[in-house]
N, C-alpha and C positions, 0 to 999 in steps of 0.2 A: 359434589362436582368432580367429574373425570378430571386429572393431573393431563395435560398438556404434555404429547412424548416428542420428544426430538434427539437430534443425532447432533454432537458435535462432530466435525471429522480434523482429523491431523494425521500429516506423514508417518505414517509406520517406520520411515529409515531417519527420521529427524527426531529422535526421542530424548531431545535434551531438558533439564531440568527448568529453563525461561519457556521453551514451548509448552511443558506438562506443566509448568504453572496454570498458565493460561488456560488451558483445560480443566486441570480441577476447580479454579477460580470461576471458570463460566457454570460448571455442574453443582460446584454449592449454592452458587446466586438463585440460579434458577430452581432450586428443591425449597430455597427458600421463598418459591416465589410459584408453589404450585404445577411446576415445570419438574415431568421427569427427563433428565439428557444424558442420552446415551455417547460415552466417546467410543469414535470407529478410527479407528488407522485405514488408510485410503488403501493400503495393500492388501485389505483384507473383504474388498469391495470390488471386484473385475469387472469390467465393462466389458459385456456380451454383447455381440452383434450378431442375428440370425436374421434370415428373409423374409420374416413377418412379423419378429416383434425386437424390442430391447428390453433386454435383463439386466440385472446385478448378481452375478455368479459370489454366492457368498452372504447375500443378504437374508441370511433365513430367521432373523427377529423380524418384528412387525414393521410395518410398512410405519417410518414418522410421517407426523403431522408437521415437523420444517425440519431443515438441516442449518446448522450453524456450520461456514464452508472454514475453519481456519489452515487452509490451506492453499497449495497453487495449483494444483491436479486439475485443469483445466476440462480434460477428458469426462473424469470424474463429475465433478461441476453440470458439464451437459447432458449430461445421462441422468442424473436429479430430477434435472429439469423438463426433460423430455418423460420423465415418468412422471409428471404431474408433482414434485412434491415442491414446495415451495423454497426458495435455499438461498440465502441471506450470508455473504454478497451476493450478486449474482454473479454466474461465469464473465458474463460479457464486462462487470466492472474490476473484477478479479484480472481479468486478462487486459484491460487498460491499465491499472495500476502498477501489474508486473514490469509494465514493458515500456521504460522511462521513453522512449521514443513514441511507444504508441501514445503514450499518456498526454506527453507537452503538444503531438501533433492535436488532440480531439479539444483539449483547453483550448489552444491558439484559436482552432476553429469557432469555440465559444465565444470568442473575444476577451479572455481572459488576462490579467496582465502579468504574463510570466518572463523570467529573462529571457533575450534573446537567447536561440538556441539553433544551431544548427545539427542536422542527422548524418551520421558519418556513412558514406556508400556501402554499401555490402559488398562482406567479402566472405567465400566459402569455408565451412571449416576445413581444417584443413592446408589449404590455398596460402604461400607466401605471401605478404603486400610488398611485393616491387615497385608500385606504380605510387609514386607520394605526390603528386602532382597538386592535387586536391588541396594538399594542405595549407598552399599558396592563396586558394578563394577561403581559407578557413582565417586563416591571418589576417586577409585585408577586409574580412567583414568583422571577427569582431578581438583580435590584436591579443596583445599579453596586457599582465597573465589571463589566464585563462582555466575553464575548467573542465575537464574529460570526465562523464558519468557514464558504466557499462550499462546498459539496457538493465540487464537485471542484476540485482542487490539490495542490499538491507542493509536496517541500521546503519547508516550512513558509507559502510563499506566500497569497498569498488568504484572508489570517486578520487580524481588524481588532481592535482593542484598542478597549474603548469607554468612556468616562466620566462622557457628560451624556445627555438625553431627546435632545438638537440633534443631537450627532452621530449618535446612534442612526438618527435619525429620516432626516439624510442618507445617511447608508449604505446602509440601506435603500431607499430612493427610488433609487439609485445601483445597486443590484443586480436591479433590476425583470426579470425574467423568468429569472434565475438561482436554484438550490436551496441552498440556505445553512441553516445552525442554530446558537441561541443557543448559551453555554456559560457558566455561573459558573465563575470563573476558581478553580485550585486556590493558595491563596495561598502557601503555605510550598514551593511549585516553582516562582515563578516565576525566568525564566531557567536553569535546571535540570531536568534530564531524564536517564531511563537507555535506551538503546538497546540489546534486546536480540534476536541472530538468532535466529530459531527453524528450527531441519533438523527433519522430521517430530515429535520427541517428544522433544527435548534443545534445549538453550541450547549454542550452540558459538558465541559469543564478547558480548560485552557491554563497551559503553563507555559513562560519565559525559557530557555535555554540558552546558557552561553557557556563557553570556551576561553580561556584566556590564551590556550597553548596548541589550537587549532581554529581551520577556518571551517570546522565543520563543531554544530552546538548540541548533537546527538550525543543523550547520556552513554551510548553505547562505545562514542568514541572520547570521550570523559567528559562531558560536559554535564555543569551544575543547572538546577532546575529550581525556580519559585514561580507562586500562583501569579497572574497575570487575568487583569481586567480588560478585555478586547473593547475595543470600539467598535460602532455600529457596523463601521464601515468594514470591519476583520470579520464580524460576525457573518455578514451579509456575503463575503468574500469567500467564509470557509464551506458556506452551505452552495453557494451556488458553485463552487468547484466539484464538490462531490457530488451535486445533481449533475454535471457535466458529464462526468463518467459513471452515472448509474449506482454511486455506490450509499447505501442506506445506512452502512455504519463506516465510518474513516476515521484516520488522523492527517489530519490538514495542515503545513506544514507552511508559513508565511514568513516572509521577509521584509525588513526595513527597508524599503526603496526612499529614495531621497524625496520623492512626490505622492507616498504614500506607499499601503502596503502592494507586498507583490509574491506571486502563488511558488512557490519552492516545489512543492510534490503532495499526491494524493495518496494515502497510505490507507488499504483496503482491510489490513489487518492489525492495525496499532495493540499493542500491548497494553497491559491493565494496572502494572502495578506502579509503573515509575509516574504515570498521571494522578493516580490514589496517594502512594507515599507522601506525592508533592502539594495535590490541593486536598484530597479527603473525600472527592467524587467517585463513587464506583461507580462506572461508567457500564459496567455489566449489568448492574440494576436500571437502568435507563433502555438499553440493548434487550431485553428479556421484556420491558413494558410494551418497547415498539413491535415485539415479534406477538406476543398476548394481540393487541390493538390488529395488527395488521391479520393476525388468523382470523379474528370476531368479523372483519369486515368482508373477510373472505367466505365467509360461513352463510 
């Protein structure tokens, strides 16, 4: 039987030792699983534009049979795509995920039950914010505290906790040309949170997080992690979220709402090992079945 070739890709200027985990982590799984995978740094992959065709300036190994995208290279991403090769996430779930505003507006649409959430106007980069007017319709809909998330960030990062009009109002002024949205905090989660993977149309592992010294329960901002039995209804919750945004592999990111669960964020590239450490899922071997399954069907 031919080995199955595929590309992983990752940032060539992001070459830190949690991303090249993840990398090599996905390339053992899959040699153990009949999958050869190639890792590509996106910088070493140009996106060609000519008047009759598109290229990749740089791709002179064989054309894969899929890409695993662990990156944001959007660019990249569609030019995959546009060359026929198949690429898992896809751009267009990759690029909802990135973009917490694009993210909560395409849920909402779904009828998903996520916090209320308003999107802060745009402002150029660049461009002062003199005009704070706005922050007056931000207050009477949905009051302190509250919570400020920049459009794009990780790991719970770039997420401000806010209490008074002052710091509001600095924070703001502090984010000028950056895409950010408000969020009424869910109160009976704070520091608690349920992680759970999504492979196409199953829940194949799920872990608790909490915080005792933050309102944020991500291990990256210290928070401790145990296995955690979802309910139907979380199960049902995590999958139809990342059907929302097209995404065939996530981490699904849920909250304790007083009247049940409620959707925190869609995460298009979850990490591998703090899920494994904590329940014993590798969730790579799950990820490598659905890509096998989903070429056979393609074939």
């Amino acid at each position: 039987m031919n080995k199955t070739y595929g590309w992983i890709i990752y940032n060539g200027n992001l070459v830190t030792d949690k991303f090249m985990d993840y990398v090599a982590w996905f390339q053992q799984v899959a040699s153990e699983n009949n999958m050869e995978v190639e890792a590509i740094p996106n910088n070493q992959l140009i996106v060609t534009l000519h008047n009759r065709r598109l290229s990749l300036t740089g791709m002179e190994s064989k054309k894969p049979d899929f890409v695993h995208f662990a990156d944001k290279d959007l660019h990249l991403a569609r030019q995959l795509e546009a060359l026929s090769i198949p690429v898992w996430n896809s751009s267009r779930a990759i690029e909802l995920c990135d973009n917490k505003a694009a993210m909560y507006h395409e849920l909402a649409q779904k009828h998903l039950p996520i916090p209320e959430t308003m999107i802060a106007p745009k402002v150029y980069e660049g461009l002062p914010v003199e005009d704070l007017t706005h922050l007056d319709l931000v207050i009477n809909q949905i009051g302190f505290p509250m919570i400020i998330k920049e459009a794009y960030g990780s790991f719970g990062k770039q997420v401000y906790w806010v209490n008074t009009e002052e710091e509001l109002k600095q924070i703001t002024q502090c984010l000028n040309g950056k895409e950010y949205i408000f969020q009424k905090p869910v109160m009976t989660s704070i520091g608690r949170d349920i992680r759970l993977n999504v492979i196409g149309d199953q829940v194949v592992a799920s872990m608790e997080r909490t915080s005792e010294t933050d309102f944020r329960a991500n291990v990256t901002a210290g928070g401790k992690t145990k296995p955690y039995d979802p309910t139907d209804l979380e199960k049902t919750l995590a999958v139809s979220s990342a059907k929302a945004v097209g995404a065939s592999f996530a981490g699904v990111d849920l909250l304790f709402g007083e009247d049940g669960p409620i959707l925190c964020e869609v995460n298009s590239n979850p990490h591998l090992r703090s899920i494994y450490e904590c329940t014993g899922v590798d969730v790579a071997v799950h990820m490598i079945n659905y890509i096998h399954q989903s070429l056979n069907r393609m074939s």
